[in-house]
C-alpha positions in Angstrom: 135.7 107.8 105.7 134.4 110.9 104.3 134.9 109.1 100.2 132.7 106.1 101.5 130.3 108.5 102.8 130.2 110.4 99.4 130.3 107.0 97.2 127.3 105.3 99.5 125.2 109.2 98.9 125.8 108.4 95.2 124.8 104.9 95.0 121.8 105.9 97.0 121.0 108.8 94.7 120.9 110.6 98.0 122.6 114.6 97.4 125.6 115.1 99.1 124.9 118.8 99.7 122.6 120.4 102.5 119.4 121.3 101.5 120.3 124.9 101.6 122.6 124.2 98.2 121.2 124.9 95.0 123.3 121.6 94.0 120.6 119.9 95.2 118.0 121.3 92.7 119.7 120.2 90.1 120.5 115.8 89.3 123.9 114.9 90.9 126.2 112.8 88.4 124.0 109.6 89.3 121.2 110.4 89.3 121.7 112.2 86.1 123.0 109.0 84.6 119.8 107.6 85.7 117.9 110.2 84.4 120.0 110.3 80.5 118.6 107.0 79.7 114.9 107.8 79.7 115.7 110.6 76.9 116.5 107.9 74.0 113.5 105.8 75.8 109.9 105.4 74.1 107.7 107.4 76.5 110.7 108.2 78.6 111.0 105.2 80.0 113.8 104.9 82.9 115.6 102.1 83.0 115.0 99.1 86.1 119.1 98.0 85.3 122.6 100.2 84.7 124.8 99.3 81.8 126.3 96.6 83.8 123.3 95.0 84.3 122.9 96.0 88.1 119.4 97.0 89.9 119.3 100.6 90.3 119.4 101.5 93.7 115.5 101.8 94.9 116.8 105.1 96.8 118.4 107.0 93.8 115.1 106.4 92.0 113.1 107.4 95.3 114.9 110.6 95.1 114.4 111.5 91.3 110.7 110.4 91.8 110.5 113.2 95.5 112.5 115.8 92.5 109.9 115.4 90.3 112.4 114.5 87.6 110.7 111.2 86.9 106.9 109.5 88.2 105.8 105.8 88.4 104.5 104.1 85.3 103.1 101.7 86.3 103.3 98.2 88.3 104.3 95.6 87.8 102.5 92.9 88.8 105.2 90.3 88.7 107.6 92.1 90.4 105.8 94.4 92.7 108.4 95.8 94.4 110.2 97.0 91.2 109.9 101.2 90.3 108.8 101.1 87.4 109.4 105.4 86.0 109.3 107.5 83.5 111.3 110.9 82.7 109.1 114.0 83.2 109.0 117.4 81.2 110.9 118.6 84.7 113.2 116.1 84.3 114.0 116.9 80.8 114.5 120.8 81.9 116.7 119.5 84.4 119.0 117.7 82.1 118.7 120.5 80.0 116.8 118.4 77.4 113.7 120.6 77.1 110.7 119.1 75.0 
């Protein structure tokens, strides 16, 4: 129970720690996966897909977007719906990718 509970808080992008942790200040492993992409990205572009071809869970980019480690691009006006971000300078310090 308690490793479903931790894998569907990492799908989600959702921390696993109370908001008392210091953890949660910093990218947990997904959303850091997330996040690594946008560094090698034009612009910092964050990617809509993972490496498998899989949407993103809307959450996990919810959370980076409340972090501050990434904002919305812009819209899309085909696809509505999709979260379309890019990395921010506090994302980048977060990563430890200062630029």
């Amino acid at each position: 129970m308690e490793d479903e509970k931790l894998h569907n808080a990492a799908d989600s992008g959702l921390s696993v720690y109370g908001s008392d942790s210091a953890d949660c200040l910093r990218p947990n492993p997904v959303q850091r996966r997330y996040l690594n992409r946008g560094l090698a990205q034009p612009g910092g572009k964050l990617p809509l897909f993972d490496e498998d071809g899989q949407h993103f869970h809307p959450g996990l980019i919810r959370a980076c977007l409340a972090h501050g480690w990434a904002e919305p691009w812009f819209g899309n006006p085909l696809k509505p719906d999709w979260l379309i971000c890019k990395l921010t300078e506090k994302g980048r310090r977060a990563l430890g990718e200062a630029h």
